[in-house]
PDB file of the backbone (N, CA, C, O) and the ligand in Angstrom, with CONECT records:
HET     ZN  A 101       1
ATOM      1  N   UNK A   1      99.002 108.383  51.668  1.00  0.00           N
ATOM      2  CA  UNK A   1      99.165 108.903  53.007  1.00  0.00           C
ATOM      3  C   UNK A   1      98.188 110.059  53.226  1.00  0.00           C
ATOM      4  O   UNK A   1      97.951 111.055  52.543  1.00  0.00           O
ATOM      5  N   UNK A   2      97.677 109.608  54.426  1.00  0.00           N
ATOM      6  CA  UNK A   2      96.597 110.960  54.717  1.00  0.00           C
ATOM      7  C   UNK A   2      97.422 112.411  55.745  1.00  0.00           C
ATOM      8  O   UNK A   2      97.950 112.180  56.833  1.00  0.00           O
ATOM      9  N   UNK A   3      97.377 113.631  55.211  1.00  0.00           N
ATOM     10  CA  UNK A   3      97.985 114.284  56.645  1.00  0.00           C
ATOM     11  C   UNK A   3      97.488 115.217  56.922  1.00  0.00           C
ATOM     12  O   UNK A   3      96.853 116.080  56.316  1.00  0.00           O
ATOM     13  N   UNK A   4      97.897 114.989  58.265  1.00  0.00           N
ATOM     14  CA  UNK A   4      96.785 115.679  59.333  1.00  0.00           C
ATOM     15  C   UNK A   4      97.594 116.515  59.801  1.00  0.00           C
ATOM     16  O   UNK A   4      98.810 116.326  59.794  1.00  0.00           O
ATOM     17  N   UNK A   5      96.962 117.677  60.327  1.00  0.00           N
ATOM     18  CA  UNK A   5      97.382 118.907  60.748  1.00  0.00           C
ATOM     19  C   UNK A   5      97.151 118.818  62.289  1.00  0.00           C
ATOM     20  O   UNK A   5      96.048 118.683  62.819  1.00  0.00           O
ATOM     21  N   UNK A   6      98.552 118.930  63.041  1.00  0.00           N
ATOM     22  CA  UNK A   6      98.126 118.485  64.688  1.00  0.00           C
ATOM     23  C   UNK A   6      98.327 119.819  65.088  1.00  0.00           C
ATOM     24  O   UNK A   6      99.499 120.184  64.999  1.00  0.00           O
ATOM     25  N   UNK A   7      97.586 120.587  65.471  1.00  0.00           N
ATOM     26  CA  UNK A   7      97.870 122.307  66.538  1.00  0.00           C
ATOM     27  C   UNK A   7      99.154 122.143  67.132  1.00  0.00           C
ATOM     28  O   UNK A   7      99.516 123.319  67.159  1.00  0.00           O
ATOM     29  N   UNK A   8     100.037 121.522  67.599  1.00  0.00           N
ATOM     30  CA  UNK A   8     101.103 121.718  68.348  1.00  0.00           C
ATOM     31  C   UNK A   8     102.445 120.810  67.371  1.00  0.00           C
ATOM     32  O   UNK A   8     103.674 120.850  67.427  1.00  0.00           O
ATOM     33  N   UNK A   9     101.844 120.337  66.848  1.00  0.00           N
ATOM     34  CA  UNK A   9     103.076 119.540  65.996  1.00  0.00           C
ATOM     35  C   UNK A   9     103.294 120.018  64.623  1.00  0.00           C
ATOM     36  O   UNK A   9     104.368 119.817  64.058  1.00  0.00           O
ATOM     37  N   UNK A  10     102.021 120.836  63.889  1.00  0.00           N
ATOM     38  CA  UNK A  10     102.268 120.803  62.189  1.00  0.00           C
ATOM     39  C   UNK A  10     101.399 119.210  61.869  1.00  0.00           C
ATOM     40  O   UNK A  10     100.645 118.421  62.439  1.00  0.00           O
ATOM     41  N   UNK A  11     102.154 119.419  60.464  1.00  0.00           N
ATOM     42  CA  UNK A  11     101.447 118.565  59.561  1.00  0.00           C
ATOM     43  C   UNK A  11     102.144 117.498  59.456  1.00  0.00           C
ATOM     44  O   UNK A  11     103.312 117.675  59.113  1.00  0.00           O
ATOM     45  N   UNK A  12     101.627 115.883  59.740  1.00  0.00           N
ATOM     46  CA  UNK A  12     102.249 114.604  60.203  1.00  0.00           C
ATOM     47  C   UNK A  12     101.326 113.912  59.170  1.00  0.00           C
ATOM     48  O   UNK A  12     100.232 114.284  58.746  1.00  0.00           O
ATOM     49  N   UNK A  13     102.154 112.656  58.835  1.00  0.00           N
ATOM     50  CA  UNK A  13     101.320 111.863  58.280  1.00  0.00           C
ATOM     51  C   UNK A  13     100.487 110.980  58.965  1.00  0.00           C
ATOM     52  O   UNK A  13     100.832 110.530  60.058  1.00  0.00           O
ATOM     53  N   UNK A  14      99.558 110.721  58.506  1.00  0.00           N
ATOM     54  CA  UNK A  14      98.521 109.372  59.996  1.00  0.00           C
ATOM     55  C   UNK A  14      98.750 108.386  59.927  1.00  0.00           C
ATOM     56  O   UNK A  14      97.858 107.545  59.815  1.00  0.00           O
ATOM     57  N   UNK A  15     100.458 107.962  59.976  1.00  0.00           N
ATOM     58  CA  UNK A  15     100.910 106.828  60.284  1.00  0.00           C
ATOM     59  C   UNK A  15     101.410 107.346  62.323  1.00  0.00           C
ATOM     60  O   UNK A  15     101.390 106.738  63.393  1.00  0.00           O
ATOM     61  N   UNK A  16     101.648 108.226  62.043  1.00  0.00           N
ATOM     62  CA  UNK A  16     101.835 109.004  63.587  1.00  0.00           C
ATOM     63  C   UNK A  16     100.217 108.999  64.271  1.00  0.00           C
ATOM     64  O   UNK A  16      99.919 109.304  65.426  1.00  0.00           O
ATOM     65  N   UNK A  17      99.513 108.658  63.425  1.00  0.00           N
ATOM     66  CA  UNK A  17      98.082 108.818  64.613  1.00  0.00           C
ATOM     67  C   UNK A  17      97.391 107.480  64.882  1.00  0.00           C
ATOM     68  O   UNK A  17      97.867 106.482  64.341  1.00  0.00           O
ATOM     69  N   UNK A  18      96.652 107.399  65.419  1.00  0.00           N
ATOM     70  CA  UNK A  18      95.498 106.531  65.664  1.00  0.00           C
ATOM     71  C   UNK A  18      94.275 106.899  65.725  1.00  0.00           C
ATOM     72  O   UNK A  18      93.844 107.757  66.495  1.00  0.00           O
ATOM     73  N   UNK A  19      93.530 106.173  64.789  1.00  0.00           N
ATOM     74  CA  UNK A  19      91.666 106.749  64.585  1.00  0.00           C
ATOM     75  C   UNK A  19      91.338 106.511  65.971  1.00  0.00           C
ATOM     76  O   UNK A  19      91.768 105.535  66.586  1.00  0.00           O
ATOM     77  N   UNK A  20      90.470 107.519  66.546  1.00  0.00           N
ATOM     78  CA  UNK A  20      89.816 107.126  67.947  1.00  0.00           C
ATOM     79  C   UNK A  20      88.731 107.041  67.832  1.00  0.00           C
ATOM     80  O   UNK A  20      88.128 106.290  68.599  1.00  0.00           O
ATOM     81  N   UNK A  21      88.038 107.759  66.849  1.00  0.00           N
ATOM     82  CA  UNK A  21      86.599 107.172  66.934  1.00  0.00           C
ATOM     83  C   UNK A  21      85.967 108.349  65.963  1.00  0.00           C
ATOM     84  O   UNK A  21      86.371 108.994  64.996  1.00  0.00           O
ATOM     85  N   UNK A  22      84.712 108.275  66.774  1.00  0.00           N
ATOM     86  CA  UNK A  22      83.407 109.124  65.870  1.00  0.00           C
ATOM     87  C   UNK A  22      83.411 110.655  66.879  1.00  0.00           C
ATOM     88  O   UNK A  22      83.335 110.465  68.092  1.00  0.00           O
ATOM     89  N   UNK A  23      83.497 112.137  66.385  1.00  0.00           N
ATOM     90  CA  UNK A  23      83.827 112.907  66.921  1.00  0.00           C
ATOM     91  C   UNK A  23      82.073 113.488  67.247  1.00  0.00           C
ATOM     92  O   UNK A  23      81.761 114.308  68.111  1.00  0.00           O
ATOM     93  N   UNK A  24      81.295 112.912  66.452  1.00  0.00           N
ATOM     94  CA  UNK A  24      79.541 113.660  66.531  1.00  0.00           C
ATOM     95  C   UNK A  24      79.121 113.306  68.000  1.00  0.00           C
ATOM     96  O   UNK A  24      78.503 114.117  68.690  1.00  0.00           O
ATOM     97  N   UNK A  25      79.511 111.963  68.487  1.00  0.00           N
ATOM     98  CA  UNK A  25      79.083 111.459  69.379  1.00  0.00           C
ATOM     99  C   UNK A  25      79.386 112.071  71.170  1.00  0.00           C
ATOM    100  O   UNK A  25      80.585 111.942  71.417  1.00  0.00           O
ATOM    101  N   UNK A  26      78.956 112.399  71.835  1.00  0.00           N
ATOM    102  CA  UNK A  26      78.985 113.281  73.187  1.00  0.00           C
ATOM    103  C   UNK A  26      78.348 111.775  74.378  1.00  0.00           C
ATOM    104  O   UNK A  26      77.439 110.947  74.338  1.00  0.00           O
ATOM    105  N   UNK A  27      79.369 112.096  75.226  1.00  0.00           N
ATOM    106  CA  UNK A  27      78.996 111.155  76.480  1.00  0.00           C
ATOM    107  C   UNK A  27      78.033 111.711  76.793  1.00  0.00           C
ATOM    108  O   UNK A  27      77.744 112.824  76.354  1.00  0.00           O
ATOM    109  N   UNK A  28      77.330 111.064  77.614  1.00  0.00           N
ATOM    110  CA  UNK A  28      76.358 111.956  78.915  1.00  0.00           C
ATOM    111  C   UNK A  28      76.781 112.495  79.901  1.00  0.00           C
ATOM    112  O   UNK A  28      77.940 112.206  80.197  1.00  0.00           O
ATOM    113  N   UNK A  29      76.230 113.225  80.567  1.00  0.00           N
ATOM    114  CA  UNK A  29      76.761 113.627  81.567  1.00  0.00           C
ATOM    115  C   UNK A  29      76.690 113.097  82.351  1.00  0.00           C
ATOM    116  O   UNK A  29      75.643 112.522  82.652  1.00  0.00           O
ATOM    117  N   UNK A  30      78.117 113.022  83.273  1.00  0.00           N
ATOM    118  CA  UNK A  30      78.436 112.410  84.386  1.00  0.00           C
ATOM    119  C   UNK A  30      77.743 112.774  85.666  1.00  0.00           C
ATOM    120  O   UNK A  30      78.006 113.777  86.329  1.00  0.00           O
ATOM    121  N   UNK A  31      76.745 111.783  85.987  1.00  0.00           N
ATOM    122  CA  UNK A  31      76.148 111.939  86.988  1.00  0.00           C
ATOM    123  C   UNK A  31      74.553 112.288  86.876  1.00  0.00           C
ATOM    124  O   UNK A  31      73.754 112.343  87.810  1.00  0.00           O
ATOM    125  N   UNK A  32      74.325 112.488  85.609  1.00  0.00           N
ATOM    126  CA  UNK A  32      72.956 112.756  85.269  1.00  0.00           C
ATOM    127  C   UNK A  32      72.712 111.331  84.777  1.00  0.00           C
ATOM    128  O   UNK A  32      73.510 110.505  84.332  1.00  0.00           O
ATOM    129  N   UNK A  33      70.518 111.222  85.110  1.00  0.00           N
ATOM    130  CA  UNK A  33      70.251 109.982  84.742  1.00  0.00           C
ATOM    131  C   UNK A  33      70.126 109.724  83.501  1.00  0.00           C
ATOM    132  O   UNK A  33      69.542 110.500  82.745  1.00  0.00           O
ATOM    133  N   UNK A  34      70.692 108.520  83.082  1.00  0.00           N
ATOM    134  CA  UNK A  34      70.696 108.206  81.846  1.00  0.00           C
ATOM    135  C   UNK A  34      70.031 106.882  81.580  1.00  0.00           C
ATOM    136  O   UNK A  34      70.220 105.965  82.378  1.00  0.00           O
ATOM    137  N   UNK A  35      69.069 106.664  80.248  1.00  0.00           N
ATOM    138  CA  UNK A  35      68.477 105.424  80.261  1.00  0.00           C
ATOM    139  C   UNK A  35      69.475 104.690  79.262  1.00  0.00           C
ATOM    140  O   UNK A  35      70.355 105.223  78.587  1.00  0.00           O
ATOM    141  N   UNK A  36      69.072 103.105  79.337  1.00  0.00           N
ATOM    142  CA  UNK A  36      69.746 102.368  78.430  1.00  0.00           C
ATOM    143  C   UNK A  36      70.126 102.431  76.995  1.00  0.00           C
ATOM    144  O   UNK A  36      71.241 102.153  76.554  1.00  0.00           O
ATOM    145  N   UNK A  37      68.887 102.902  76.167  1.00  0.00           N
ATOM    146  CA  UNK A  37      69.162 103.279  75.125  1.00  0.00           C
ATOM    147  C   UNK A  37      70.219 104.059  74.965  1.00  0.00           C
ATOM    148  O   UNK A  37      71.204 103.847  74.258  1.00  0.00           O
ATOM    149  N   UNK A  38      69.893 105.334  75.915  1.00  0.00           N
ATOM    150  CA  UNK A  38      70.961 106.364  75.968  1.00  0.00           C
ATOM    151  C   UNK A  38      72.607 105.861  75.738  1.00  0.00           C
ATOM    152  O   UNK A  38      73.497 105.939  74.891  1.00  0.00           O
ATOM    153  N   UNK A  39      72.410 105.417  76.807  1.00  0.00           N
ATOM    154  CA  UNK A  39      73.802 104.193  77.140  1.00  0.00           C
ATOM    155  C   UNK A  39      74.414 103.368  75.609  1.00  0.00           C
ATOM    156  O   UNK A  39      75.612 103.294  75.336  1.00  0.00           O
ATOM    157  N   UNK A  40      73.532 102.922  74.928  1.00  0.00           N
ATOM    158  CA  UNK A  40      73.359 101.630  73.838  1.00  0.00           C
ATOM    159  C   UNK A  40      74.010 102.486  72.766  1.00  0.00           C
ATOM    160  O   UNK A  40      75.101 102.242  72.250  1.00  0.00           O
ATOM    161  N   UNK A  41      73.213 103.528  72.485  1.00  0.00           N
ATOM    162  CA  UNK A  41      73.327 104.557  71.375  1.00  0.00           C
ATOM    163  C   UNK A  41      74.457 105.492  71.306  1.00  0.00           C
ATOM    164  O   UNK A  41      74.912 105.907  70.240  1.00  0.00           O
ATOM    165  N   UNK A  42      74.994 105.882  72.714  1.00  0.00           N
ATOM    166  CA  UNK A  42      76.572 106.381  72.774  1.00  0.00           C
ATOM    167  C   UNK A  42      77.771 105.291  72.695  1.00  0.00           C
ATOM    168  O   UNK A  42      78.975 105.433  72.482  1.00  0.00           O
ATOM    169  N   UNK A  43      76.725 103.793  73.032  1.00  0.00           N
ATOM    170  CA  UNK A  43      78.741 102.718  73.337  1.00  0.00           C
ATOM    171  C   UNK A  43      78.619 102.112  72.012  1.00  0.00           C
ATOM    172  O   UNK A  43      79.577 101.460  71.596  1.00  0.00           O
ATOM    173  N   UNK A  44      77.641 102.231  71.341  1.00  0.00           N
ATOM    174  CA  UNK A  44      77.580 101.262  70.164  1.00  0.00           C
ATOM    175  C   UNK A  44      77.269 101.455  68.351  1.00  0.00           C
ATOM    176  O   UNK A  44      77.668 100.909  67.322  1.00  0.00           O
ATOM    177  N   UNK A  45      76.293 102.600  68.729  1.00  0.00           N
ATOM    178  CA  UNK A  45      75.743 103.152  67.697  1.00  0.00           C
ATOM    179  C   UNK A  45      76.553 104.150  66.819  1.00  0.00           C
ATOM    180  O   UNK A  45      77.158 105.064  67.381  1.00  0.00           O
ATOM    181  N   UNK A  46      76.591 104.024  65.537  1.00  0.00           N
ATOM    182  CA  UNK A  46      77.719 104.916  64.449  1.00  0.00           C
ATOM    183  C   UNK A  46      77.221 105.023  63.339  1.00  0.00           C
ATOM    184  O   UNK A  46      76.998 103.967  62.747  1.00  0.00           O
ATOM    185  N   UNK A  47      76.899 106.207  62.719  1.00  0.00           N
ATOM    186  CA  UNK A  47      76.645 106.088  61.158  1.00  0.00           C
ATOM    187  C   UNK A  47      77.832 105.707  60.615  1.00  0.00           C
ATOM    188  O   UNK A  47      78.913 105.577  61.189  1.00  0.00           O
ATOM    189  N   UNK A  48      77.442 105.465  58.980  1.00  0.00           N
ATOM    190  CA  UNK A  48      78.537 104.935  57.918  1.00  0.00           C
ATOM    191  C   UNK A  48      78.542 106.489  57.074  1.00  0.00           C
ATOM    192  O   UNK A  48      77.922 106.426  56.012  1.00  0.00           O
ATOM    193  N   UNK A  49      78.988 107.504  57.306  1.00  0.00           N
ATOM    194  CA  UNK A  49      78.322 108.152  56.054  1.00  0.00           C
ATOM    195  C   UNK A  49      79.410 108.155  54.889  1.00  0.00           C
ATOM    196  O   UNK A  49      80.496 107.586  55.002  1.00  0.00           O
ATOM    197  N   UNK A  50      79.066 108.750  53.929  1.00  0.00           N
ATOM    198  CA  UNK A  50      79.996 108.896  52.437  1.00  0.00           C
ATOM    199  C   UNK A  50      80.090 110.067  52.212  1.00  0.00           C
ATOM    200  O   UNK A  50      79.203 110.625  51.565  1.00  0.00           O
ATOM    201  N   UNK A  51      81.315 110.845  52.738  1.00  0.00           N
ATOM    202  CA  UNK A  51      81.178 111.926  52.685  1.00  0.00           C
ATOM    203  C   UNK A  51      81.963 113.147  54.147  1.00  0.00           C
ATOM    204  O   UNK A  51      82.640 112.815  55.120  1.00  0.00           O
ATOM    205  N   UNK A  52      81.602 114.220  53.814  1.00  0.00           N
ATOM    206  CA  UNK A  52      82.500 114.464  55.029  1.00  0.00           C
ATOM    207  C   UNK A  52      82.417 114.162  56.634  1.00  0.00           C
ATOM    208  O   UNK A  52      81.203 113.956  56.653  1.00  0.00           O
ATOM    209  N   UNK A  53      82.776 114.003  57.856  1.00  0.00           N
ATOM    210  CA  UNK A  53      82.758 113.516  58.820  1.00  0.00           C
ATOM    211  C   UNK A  53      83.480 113.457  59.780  1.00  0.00           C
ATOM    212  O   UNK A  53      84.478 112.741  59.709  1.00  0.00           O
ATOM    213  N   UNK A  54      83.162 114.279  61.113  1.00  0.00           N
ATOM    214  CA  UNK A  54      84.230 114.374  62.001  1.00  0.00           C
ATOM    215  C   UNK A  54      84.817 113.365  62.734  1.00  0.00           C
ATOM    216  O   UNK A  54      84.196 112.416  63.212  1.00  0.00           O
ATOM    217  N   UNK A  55      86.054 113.564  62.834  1.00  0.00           N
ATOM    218  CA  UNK A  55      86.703 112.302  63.688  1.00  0.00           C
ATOM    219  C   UNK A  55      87.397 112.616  64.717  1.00  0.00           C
ATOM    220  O   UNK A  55      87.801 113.773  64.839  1.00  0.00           O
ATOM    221  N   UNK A  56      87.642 111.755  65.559  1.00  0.00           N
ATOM    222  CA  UNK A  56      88.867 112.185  66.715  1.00  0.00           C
ATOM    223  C   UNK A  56      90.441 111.074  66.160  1.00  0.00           C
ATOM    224  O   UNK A  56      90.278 109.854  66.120  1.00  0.00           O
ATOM    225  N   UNK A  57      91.293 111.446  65.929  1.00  0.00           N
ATOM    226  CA  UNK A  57      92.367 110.922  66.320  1.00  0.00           C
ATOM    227  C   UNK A  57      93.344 111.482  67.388  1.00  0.00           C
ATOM    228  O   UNK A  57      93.474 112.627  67.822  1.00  0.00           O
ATOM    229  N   UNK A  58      94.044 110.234  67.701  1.00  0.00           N
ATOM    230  CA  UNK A  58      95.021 110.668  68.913  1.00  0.00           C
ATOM    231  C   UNK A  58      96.335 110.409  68.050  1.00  0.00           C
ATOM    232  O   UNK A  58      96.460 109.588  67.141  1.00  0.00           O
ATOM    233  N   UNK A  59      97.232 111.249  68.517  1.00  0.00           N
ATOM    234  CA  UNK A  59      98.579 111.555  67.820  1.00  0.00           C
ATOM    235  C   UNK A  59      99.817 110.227  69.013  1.00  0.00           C
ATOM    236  O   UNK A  59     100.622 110.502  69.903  1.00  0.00           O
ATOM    237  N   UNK A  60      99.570 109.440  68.669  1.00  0.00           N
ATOM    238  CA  UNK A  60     100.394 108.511  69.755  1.00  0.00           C
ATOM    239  C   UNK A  60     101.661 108.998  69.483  1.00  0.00           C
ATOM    240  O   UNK A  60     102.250 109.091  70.561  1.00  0.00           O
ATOM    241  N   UNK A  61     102.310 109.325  68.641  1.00  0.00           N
ATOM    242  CA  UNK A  61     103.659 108.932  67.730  1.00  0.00           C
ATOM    243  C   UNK A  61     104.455 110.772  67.947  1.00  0.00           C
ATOM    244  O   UNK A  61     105.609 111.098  67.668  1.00  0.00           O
ATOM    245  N   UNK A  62     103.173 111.782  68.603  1.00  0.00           N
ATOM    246  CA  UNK A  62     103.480 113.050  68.886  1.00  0.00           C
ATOM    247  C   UNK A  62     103.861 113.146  69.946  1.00  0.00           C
ATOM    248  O   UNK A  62     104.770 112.741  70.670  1.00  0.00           O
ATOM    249  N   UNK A  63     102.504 114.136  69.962  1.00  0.00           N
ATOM    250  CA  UNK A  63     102.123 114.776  71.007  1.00  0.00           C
ATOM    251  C   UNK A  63     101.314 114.348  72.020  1.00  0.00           C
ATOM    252  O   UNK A  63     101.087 114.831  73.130  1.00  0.00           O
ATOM    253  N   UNK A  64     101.001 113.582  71.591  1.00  0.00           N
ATOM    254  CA  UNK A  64      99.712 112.762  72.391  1.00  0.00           C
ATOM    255  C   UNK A  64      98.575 113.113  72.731  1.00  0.00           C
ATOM    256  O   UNK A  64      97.880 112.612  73.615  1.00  0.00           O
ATOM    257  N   UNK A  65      98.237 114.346  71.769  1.00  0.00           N
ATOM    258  CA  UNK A  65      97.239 115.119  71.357  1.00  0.00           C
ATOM    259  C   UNK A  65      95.876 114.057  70.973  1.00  0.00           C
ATOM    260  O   UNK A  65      95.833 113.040  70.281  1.00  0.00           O
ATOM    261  N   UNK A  66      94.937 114.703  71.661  1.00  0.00           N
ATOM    262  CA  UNK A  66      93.672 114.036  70.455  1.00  0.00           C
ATOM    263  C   UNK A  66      93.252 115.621  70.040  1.00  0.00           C
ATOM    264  O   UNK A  66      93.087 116.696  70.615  1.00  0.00           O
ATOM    265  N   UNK A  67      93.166 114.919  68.293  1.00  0.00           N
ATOM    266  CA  UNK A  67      92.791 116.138  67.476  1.00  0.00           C
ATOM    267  C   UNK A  67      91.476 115.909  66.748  1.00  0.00           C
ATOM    268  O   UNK A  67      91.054 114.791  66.451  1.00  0.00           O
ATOM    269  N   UNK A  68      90.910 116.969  66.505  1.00  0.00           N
ATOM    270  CA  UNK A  68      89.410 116.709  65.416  1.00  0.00           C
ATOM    271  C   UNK A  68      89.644 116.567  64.461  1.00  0.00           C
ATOM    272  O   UNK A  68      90.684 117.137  64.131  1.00  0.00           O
ATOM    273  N   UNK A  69      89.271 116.151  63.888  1.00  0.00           N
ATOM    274  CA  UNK A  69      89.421 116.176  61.632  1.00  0.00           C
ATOM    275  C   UNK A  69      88.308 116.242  60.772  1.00  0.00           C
ATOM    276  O   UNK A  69      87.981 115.067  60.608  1.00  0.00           O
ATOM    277  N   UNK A  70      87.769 116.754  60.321  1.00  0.00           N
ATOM    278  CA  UNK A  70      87.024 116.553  59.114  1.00  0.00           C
ATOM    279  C   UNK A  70      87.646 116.019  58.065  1.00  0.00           C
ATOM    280  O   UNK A  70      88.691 116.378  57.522  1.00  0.00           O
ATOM    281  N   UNK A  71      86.725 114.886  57.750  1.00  0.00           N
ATOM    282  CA  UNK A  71      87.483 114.249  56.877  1.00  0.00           C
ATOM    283  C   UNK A  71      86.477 113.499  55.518  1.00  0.00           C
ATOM    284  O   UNK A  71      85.342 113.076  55.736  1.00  0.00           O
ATOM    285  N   UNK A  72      86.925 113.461  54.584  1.00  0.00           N
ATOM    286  CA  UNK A  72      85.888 113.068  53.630  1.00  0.00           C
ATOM    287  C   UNK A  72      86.173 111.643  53.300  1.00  0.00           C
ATOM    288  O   UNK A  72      87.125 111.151  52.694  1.00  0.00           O
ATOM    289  N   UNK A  73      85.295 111.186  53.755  1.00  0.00           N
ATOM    290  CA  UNK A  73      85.396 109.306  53.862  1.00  0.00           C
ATOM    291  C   UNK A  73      85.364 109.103  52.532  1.00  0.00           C
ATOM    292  O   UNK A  73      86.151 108.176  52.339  1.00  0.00           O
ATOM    293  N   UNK A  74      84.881 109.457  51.459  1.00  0.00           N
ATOM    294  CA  UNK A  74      84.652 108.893  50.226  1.00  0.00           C
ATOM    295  C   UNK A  74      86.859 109.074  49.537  1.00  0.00           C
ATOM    296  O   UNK A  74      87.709 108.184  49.533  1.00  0.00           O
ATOM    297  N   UNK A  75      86.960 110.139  49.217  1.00  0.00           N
ATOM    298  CA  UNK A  75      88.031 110.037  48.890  1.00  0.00           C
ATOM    299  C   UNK A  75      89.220 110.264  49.958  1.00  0.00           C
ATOM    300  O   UNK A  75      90.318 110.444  49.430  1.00  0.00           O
ATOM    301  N   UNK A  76      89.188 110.291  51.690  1.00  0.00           N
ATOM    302  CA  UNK A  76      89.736 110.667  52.489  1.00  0.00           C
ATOM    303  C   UNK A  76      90.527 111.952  52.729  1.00  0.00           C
ATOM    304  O   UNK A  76      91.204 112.065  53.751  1.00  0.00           O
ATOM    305  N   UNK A  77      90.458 112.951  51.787  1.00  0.00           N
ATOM    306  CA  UNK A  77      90.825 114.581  51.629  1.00  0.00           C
ATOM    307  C   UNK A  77      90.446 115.389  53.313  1.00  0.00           C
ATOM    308  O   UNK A  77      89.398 115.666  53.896  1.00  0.00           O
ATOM    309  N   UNK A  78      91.564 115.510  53.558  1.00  0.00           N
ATOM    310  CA  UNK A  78      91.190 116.112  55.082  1.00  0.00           C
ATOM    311  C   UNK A  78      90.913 117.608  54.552  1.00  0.00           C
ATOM    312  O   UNK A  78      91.550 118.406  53.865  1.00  0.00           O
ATOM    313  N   UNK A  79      89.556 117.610  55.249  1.00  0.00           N
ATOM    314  CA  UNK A  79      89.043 119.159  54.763  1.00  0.00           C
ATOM    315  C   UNK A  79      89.148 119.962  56.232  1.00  0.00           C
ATOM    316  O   UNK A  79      88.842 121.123  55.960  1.00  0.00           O
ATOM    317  N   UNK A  80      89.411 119.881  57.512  1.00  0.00           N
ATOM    318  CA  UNK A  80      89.596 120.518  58.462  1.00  0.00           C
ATOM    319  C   UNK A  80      90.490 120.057  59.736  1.00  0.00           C
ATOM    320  O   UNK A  80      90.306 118.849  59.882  1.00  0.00           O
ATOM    321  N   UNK A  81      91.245 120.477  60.559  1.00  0.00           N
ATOM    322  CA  UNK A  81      92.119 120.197  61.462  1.00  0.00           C
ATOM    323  C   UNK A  81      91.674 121.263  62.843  1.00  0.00           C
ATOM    324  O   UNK A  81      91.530 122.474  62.677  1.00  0.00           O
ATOM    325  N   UNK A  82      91.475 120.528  64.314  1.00  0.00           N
ATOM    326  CA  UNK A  82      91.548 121.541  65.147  1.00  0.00           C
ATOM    327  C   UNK A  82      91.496 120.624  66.819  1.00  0.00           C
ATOM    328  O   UNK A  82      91.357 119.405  66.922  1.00  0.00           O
ATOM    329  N   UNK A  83      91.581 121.169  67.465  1.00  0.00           N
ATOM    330  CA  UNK A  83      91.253 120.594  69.218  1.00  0.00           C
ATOM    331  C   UNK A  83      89.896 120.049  68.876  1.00  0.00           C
ATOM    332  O   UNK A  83      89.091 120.329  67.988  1.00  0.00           O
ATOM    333  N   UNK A  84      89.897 119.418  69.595  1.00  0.00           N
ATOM    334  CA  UNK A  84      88.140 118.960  70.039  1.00  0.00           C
ATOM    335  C   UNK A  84      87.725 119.967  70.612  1.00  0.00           C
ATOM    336  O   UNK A  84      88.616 120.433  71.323  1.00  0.00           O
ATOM    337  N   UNK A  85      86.426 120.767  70.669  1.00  0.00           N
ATOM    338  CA  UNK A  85      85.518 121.447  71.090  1.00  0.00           C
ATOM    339  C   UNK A  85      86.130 123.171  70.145  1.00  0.00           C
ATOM    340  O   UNK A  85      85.419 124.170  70.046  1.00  0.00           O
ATOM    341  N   UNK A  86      87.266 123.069  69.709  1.00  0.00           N
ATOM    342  CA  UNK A  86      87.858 124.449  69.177  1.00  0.00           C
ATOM    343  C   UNK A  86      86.687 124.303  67.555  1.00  0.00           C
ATOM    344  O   UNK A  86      85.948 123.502  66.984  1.00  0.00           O
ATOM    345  N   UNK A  87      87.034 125.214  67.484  1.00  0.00           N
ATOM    346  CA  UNK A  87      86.406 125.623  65.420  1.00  0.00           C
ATOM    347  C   UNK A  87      87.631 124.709  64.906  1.00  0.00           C
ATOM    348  O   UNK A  87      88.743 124.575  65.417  1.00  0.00           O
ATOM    349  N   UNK A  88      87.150 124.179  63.858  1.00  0.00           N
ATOM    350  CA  UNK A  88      87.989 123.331  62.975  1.00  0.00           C
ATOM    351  C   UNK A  88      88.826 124.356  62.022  1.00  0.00           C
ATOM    352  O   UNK A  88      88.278 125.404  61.680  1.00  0.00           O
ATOM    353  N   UNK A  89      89.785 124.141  61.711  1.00  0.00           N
ATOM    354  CA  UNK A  89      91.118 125.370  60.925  1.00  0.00           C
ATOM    355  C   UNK A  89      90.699 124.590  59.359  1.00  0.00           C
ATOM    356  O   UNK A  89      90.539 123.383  59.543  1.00  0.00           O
ATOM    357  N   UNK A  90      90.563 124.858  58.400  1.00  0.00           N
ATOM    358  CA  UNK A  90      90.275 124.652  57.319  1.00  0.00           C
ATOM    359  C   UNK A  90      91.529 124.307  56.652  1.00  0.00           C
ATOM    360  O   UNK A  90      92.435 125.134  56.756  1.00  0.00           O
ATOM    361  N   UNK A  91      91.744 123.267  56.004  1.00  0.00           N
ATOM    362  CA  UNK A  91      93.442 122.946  55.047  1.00  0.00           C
ATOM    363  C   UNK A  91      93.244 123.706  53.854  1.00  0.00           C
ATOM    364  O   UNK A  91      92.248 124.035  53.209  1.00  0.00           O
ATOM    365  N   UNK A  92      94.348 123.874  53.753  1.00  0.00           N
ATOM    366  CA  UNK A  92      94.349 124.742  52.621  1.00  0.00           C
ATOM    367  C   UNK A  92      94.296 123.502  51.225  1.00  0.00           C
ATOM    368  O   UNK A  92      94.473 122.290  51.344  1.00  0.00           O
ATOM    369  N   UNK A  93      94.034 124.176  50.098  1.00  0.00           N
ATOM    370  CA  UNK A  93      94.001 122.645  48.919  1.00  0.00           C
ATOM    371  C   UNK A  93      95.267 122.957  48.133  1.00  0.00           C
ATOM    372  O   UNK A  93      95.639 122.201  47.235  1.00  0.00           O
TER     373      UNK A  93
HETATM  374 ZN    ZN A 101     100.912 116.503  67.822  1.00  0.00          ZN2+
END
């Protein structure tokens, strides 16, 4: 069990969450021109890395929070918890 630290709930296991995605990745801005690539490279494009890596999950089973995580893909050790756009809170080991 992986657990994640939700800002308003404490510490849940991520059977309460759902992976939402890749947290590096930023829309464009709404309303500014954007070319296809642009487009291609935000709906489609993802590294694999090995190693640590931010994520978004959403807490369905909470709060209904989406939270950030750092997380280390190789052995899955959550090394940080926080809001999206906040500083990530560091777990303690
Ligand atoms: Zn929560």
């Amino acid at each position: 069990m992986i657990l994640l630290h939700c800002p308003y709930c404490g510490p849940r296991g991520h059977e309460e969450f759902t992976y939402a995605g890749d947290a590096t990745k930023r829309r464009p801005e709404i309303g500014a021109p954007v070319d296809a690539a642009a487009w291609h490279d935000y709906l489609h494009l993802r590294d694999n890395p090995r190693g640590p890596h931010r994520e978004l999950w959403h807490h369905v089973q909470g709060c209904r929070a989406y939270i950030e995580v750092l997380r280390d893909t190789y052995n899955h050790e959550v090394l940080a918890c926080g809001l999206p756009g906040d500083p990530l809170v560091a777990e303690e080991a």
